[in-house]
C-alpha positions as CSV (number, residue, x, y, z in Angstrom):
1,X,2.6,27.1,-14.6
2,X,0.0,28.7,-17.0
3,X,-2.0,32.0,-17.6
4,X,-5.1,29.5,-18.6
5,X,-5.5,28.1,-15.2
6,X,-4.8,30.0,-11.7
7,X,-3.2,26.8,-10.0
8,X,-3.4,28.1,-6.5
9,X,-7.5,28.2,-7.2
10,X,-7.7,25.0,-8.6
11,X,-5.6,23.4,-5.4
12,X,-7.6,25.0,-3.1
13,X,-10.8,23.8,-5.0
14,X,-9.2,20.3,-4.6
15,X,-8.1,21.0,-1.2
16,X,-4.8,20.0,-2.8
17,X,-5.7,16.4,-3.2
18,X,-3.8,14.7,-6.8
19,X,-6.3,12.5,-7.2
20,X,-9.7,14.5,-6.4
21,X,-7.8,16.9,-8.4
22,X,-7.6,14.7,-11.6
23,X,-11.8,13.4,-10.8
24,X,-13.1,17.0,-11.2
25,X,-10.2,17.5,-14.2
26,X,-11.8,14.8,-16.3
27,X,-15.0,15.8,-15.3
28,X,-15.0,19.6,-16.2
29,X,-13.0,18.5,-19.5
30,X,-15.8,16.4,-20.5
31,X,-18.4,18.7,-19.6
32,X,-17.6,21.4,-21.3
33,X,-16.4,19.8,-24.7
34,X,-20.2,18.8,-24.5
35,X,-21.4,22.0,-23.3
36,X,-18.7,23.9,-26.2
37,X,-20.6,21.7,-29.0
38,X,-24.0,23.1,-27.7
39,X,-22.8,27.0,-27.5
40,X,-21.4,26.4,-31.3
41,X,-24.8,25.7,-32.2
42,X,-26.6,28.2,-30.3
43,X,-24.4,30.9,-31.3
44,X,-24.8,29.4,-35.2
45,X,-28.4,29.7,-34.6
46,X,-28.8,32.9,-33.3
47,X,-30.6,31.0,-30.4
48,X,-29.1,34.1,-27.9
49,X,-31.4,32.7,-24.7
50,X,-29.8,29.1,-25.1
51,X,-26.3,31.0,-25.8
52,X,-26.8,33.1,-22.8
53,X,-28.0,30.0,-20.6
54,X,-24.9,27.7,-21.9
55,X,-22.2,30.6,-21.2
56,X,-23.0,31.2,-18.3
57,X,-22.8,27.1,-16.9
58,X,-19.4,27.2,-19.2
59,X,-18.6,30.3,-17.2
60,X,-19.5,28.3,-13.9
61,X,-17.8,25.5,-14.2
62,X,-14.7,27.6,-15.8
63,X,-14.3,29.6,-12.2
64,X,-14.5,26.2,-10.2
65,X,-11.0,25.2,-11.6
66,X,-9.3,28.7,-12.4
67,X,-9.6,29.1,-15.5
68,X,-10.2,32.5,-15.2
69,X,-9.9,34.0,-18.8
70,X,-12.3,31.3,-20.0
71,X,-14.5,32.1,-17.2
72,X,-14.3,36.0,-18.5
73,X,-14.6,35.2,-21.8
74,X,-17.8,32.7,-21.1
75,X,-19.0,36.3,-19.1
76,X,-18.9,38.2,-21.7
77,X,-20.9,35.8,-24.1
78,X,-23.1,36.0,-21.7
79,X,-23.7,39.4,-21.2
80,X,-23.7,40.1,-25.0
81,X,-26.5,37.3,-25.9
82,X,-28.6,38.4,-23.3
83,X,-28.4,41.3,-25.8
84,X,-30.3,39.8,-28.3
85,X,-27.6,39.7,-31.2
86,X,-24.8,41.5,-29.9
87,X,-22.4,38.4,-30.5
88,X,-19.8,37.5,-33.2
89,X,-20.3,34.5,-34.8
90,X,-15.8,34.2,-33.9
91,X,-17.0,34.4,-29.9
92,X,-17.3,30.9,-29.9
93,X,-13.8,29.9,-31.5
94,X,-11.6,32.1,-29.0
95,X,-13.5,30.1,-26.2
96,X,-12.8,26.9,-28.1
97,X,-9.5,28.4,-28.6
98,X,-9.3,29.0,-24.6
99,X,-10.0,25.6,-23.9
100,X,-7.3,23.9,-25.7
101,X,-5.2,25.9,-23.5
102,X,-7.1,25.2,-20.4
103,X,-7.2,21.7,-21.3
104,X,-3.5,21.6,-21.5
105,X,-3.2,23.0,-18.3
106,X,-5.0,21.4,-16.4
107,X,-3.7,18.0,-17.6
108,X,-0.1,19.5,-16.6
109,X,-1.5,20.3,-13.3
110,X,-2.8,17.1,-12.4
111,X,0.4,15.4,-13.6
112,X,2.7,17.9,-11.6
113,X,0.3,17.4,-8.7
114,X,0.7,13.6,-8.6
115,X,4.1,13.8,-9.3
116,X,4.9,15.7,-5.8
117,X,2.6,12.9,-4.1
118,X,-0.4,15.1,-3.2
């Protein structure tokens, strides 16, 4: 269905279930839209302990519903703010970027999954 989302993960983190599928969707979309607003400043601000901290609960929550690049690329922001300045000011737009795509995927994932009745 997508490179943004590993569907088989995301079905078993559902246990297959359309509707528990499209709760933890909205949930996860809504969190990290909050949580992407916060990174944005953090990383603005050179606040690399609140960058580090934010990553990694975007990485988190990324890994509970396969999305598996953003998860990596959430990692990696990590890892490079707990280094104190070792981040791009652009690491925060290819995540953004990343979850436009995730949130696309998702939503077609939820949709396929209650059209087959699960």
């Amino acid at each position: 269905m997508s490179e943004s989302v590993n569907v088989a993960r995301l079905r078993e983190a559902t246990l297959d279930d359309a509707e528990f599928m499209g709760e933890l969707v909205e949930m996860f979309l809504t969190d990290v839209a909050d949580q992407l607003v916060s990174l944005e400043r953090a990383i603005a601000s050179a606040d690399w302990p609140s960058t580090s901290r934010t990553a990694h609960r975007l990485r988190g929550a990324s890994s509970n519903v396969g999305a598996e690049e953003l998860a990596r690329l959430c990692s990696d922001l990590e890892h490079r703010s707990a280094e104190a300045g070792a981040v791009e000011i652009s690491a925060g737009a290819g995540i953004r970027e990343e979850f436009e795509r995730v949130t696309s995927a998702l939503q077609d994932c939820v949709l396929q999954a209650k059209s087959e009745g699960r």
